[in-house]
N, C-alpha and C positions, 0 to 999 in steps of 0.2 A: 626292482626287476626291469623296469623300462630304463634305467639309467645303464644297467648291464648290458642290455641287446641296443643301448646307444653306442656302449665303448666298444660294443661286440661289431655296430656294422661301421664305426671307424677305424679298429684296427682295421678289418678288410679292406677298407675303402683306402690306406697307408701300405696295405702290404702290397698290393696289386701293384705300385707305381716303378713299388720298389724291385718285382721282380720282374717285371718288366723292362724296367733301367738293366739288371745283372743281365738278359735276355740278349737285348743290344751288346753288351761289351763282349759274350764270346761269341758272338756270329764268326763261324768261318769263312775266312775270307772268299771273295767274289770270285775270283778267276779260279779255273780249275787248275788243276795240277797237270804238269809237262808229263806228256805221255809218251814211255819211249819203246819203240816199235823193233822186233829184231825180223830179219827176213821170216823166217818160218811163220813168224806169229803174223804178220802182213799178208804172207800168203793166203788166211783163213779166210780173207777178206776179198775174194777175184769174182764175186761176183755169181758164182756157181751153184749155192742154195738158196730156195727162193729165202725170203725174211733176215736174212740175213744180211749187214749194212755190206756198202762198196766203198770198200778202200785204195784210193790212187797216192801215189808219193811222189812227186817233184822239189827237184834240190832239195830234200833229203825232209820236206813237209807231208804229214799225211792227212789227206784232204777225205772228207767224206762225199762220196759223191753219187752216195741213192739214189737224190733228187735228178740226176741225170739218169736215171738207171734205163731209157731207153736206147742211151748213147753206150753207157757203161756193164748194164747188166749182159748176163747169160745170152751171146748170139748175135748181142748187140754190135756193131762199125768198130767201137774203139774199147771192148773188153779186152783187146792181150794188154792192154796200159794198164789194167787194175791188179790189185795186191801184190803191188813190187813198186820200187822206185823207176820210174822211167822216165828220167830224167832227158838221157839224150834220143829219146823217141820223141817225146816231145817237142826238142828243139830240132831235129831234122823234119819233125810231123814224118814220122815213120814207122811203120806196123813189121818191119821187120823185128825176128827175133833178136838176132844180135844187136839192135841199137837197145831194146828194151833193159835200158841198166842204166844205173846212178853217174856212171862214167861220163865225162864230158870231153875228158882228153882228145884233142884233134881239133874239136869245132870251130868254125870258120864264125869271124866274126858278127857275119850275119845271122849264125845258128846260135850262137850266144841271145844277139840283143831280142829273137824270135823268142827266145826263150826266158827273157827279163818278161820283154809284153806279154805273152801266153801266162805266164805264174803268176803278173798280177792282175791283169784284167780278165782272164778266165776262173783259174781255179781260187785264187785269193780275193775276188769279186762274189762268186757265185755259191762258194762252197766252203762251209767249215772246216775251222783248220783241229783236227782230231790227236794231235802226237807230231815227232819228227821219229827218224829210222834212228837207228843208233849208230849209224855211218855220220849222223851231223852233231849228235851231242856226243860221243865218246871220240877219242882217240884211236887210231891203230893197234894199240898199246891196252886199249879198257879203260886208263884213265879218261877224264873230264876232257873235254874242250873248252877252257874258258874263255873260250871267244866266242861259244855258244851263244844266242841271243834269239829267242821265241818269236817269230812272225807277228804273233797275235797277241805277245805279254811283252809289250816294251822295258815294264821296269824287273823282269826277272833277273837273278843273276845268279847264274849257276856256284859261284860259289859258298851259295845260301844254303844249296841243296848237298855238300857233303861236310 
């Protein structure tokens, strides 16, 4: 009997290591998965009900940007910039309607490089990167972009993903 509940607390003491080892090899991987944001669905995101997170999109990244929610939220200086790309609001620093869009076409080359600075030492500094729009990872067309390349996932490559 005692040589039984010997073998008995050795298997256990063998199988624990072992599925622990199996445990390790299917961890899913660490970086989350590329999120892709269409307008509408972006829209959900402006800020408008309390609890609900804030989502802003520059060059075509959608940034979470809550923790701002005094700048960002309901009422807030720079809510018309959330749940949509605003990209060239951004780079002119512009609350009008009409710049608030993904569009950059025109911009003078000062409103460019304003708008390298501001997307990496603001919102790619301060604020999680949540998805991109589907203006940056699809094509015209629907198809892929494969020149897509994640902010925040260097080794991704979109053409893993079809």
């Amino acid at each position: 009997m005692a040589g039984g509940a010997a073998r008995l607390l050795l298997a256990a003491l063998l199988v624990v290591p072992v599925a622990a080892q199996r445990e390790l090899r299917f961890k899913p991987p660490a970086e989350a998965p590329v999120r892709l944001f269409t307008e509408p669905e972006l829209a959900r995101y402006d800020g408008q009900q309390e609890g609900q997170p804030i989502y802003l999109a520059v060059k075509g990244v959608v940034f979470d940007v809550t923790s701002g929610k005094e700048f960002y939220g309901k009422g807030a200086p720079y809510n018309a910039l959330v749940g949509k790309d605003s990209t060239r609001g951004v780079a002119k620093m512009s609350l009008d309607p009409a710049d608030l869009t993904h569009d950059i076409t025109g911009l003078t080359e000062e409103e460019l490089k304003s708008l390298d600075d501001i997307f990496i030492n603001v919102y790619k500094a301060k604020y999680p990167i949540v998805g991109y729009t589907s203006r940056r990872i699809l094509n015209e067309d629907g198809s892929p972009n494969l020149d897509f390349k994640p902010e925040d996932q260097p080794h991704f490559n979109i053409k893993d993903e079809f």
